[in-house]
C-alpha positions in Angstrom: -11.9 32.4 79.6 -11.0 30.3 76.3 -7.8 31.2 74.7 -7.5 32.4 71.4 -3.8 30.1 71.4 -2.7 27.5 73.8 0.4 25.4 72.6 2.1 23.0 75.0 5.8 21.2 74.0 4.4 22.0 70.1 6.8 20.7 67.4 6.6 20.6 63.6 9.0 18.2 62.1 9.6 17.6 58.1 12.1 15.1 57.4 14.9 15.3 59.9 14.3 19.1 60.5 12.4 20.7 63.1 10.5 23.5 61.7 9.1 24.2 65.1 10.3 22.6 68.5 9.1 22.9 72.2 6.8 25.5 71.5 5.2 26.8 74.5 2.6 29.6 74.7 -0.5 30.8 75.9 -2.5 34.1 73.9 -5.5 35.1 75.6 -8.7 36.0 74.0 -9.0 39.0 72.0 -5.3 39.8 72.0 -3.6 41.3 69.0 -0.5 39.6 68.3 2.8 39.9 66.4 4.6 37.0 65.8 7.9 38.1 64.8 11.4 36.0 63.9 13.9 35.9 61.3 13.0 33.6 58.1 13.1 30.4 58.7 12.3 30.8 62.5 8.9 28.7 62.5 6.4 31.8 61.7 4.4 30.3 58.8 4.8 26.8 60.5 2.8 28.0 63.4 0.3 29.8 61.4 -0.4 26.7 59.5 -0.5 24.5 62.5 -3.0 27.3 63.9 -5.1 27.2 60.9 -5.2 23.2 60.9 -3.9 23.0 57.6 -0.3 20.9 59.4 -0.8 18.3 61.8 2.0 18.6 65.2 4.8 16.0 65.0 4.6 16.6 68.8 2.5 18.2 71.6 -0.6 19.7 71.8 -2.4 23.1 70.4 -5.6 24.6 71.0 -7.1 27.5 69.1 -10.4 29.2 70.0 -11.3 26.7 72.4 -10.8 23.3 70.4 -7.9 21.5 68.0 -7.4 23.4 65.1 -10.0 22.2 61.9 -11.3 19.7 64.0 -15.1 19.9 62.3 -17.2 22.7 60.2 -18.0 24.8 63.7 -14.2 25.0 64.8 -13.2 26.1 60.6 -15.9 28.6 61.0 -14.0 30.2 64.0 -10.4 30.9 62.5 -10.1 32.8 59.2 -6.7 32.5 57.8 -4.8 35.2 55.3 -1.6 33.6 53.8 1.2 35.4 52.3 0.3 37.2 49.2 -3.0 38.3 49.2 -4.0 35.2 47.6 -7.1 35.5 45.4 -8.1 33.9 42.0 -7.0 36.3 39.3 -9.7 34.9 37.1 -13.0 35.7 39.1 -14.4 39.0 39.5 -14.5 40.8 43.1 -18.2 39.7 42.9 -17.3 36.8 42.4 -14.7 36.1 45.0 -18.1 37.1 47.5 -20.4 34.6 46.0 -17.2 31.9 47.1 -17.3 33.5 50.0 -20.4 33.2 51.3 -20.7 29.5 49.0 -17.9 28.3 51.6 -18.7 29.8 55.3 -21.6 29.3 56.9 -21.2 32.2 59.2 -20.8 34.4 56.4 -21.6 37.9 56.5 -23.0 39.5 53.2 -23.7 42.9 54.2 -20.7 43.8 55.3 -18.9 42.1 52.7 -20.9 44.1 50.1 -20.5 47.2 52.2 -17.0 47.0 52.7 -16.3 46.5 49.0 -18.1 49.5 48.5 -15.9 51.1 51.1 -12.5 50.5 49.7 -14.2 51.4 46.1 -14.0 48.0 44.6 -15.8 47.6 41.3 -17.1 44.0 41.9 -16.9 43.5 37.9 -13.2 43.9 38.3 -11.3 40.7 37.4 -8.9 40.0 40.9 -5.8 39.9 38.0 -6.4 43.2 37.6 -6.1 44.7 41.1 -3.3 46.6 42.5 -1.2 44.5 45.0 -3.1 47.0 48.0 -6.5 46.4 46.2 -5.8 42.7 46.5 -5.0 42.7 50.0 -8.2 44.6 50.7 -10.1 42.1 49.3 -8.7 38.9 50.9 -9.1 40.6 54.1 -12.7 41.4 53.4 -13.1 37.9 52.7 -11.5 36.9 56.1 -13.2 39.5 57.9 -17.0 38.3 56.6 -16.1 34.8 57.6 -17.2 36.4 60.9 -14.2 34.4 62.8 -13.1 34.6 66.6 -9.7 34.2 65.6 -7.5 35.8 62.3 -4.5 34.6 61.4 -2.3 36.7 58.9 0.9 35.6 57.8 3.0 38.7 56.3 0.1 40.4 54.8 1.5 44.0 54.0 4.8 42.9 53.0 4.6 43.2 49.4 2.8 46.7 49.9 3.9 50.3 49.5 3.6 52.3 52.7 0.6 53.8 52.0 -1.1 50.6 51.2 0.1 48.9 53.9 -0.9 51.8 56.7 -4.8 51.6 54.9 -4.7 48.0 55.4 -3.4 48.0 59.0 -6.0 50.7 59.8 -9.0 48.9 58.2 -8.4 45.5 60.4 -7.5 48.0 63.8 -10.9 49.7 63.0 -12.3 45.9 63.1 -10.7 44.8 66.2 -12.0 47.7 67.8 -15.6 47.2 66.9 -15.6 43.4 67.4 -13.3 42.3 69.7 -11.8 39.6 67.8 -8.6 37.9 68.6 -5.4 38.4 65.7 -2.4 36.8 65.5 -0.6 38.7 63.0 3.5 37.5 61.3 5.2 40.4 59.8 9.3 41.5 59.5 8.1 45.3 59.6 8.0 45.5 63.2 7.3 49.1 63.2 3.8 48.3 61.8 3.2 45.8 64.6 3.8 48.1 67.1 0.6 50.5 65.7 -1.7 47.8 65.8 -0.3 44.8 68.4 -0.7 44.6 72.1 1.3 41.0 72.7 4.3 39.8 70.8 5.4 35.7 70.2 9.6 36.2 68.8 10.2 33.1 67.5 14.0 31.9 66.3 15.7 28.8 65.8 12.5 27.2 65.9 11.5 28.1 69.2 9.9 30.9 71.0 12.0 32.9 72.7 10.0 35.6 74.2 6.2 35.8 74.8 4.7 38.8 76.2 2.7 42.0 76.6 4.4 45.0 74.8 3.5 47.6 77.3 5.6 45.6 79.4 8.6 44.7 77.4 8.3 48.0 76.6 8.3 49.3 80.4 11.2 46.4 81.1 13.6 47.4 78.4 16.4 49.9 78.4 19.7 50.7 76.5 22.4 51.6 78.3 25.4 53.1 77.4 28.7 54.0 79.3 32.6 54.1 79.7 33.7 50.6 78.6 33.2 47.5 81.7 33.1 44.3 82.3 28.9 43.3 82.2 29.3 40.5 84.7 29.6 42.8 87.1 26.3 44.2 86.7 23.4 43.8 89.7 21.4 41.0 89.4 18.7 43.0 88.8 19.8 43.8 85.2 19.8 40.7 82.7 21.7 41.4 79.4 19.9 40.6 76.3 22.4 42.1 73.9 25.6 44.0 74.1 28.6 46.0 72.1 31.9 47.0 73.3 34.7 49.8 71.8 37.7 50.3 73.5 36.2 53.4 75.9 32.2 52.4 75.4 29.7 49.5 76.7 26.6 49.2 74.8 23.9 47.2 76.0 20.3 46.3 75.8 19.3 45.1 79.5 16.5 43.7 80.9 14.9 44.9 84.5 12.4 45.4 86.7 13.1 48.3 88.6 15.5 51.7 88.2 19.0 51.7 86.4 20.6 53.1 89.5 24.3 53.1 88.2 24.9 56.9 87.5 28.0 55.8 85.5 25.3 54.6 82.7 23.8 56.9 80.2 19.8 55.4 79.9 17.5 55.5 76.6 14.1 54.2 76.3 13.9 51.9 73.3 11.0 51.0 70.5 9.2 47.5 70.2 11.6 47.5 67.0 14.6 47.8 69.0 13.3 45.1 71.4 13.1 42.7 69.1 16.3 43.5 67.6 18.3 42.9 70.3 16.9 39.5 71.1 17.4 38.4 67.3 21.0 39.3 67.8 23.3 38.6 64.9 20.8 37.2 62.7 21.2 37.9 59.0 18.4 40.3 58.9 19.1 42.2 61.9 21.3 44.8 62.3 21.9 45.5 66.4 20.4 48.6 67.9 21.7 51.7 67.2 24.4 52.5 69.5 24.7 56.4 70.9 27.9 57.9 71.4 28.9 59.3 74.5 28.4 62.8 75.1 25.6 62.9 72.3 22.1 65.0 73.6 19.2 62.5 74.4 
């Protein structure tokens, strides 16, 4: 089966800093993906390199089957959303079509027309003029008629308000479904991923640091919480990906495979949010898992 991403030792350097180094992954066909990471952790970088439009400094990527914008048939098979919506305030919605189907061969007209009908575009309505949610819904209906194997968004609700950004996650789930096409989605609002995202890529300090189904990070995850001890002394079994201490309580966020047998420990589940929290750590835009108090009801 071809791969909608396979990166090997991938590395993106400008000047004397890597934006991207030893990047490793592999995300199979018709996968929806969150790429996740603190700013400056490589997301866009990737995206880019994904989309063709930056060359490696090192390795080697593949994207639906071939090198990224190696000739017309490979463009045809990624569509790309970059941050913001962008469209051309000038042109009409019409007109953004007409550009549209001017610029991909594989382009789909009915259901470009139809799906501006949908979402109650007036197709005489100058881009300028949309709402920032009415804007998104167009450039997605543009990358959606490009009728591509592979859609890359890079933080494409994260200027919307809530209700935007739900109608606009629920239009491209409602795609997915229908077509099967593979999406590898960068956003900091984590709880959105985890409505529409099977597989998450956390990236930070320029390298991936976890790469894997969510049902089983998810199923592999727990918080534990008890009277205040040393962590080395845990089983082997149980690999600490982030912890707290008080002076009577040990917080942790622990990796394993089977049971949390210790009776001593208090056990929660935990969200893709919290997940993803506790392997960014002490970044500036994380705060660390909520800790419980002992004695609280779970």
């Amino acid at each position: 089966m071809i791969s909608a991403l396979t990166a090997t030792g991938l590395g993106k350097c400008f000047g004397r800093k890597w934006a991207l180094r030893d990047c490793t992954v592999e995300i199979e066909q018709g996968r929806v993906a969150g790429l996740v990471g603190p700013n400056g952790a490589g997301k866009s970088t990737l995206l880019n390199l994904m989309a063709g439009l930056l060359a490696p400094s090192e390795g080697s990527l593949e994207v639906a089957g071939n090198r990224p914008a190696i000739d017309e048939e490979q463009l045809g098979r990624v569509g790309f959303l970059a941050q913001d919506s962008p469209v051309y305030a000038s042109l009409t919605v019409a007109d953004h079509l007409r550009f549209g189907a001017h610029m991909n061969p594989r382009w789909d007209r009915a259901f470009a027309q139809e799906r501006v009908t949908a979402i109650d575009l007036d197709p005489k309505q100058r881009a300028g003029k949309l709402s920032g949610g009415q804007r998104a819904q167009l450039a997605l209906t543009i990358a959606l008629a490009k009728r591509p194997e592979l859609l890359l968004l890079d933080e494409p609700v994260a200027s919307l308000d809530p209700l935007a950004r739900r109608e606009f996650l629920a239009a491209l789930a409602a795609y997915v479904a229908e077509h099967g096409i593979s999406v590898v989605l960068s956003s900091h609002l984590v709880a959105d991923l985890e409505r529409v995202c099977d597989f998450l890529v956390l990236l930070s300090a320029a390298r991936v640091q976890l790469a894997e189904d969510v049902d089983t990070l998810l199923a592999r995850h727990r918080r534990i919480f008890g009277p205040r001890r040393d962590l080395d002394r845990l089983p082997s079994d149980l690999r600490v990906v982030w912890s707290s201490h008080t002076d009577k309580q040990t917080t942790a966020v622990v990796r394993t495979d089977g049971p949390v047998l210790d009776p001593a420990w208090q056990i929660e589940e935990l969200t893709l949010e919290d997940v993803v929290l506790a392997y960014m750590g002490g970044s500036a835009e994380a705060e660390p898992p909520a800790r419980p108090k002992l004695g609280v009801a779970r």
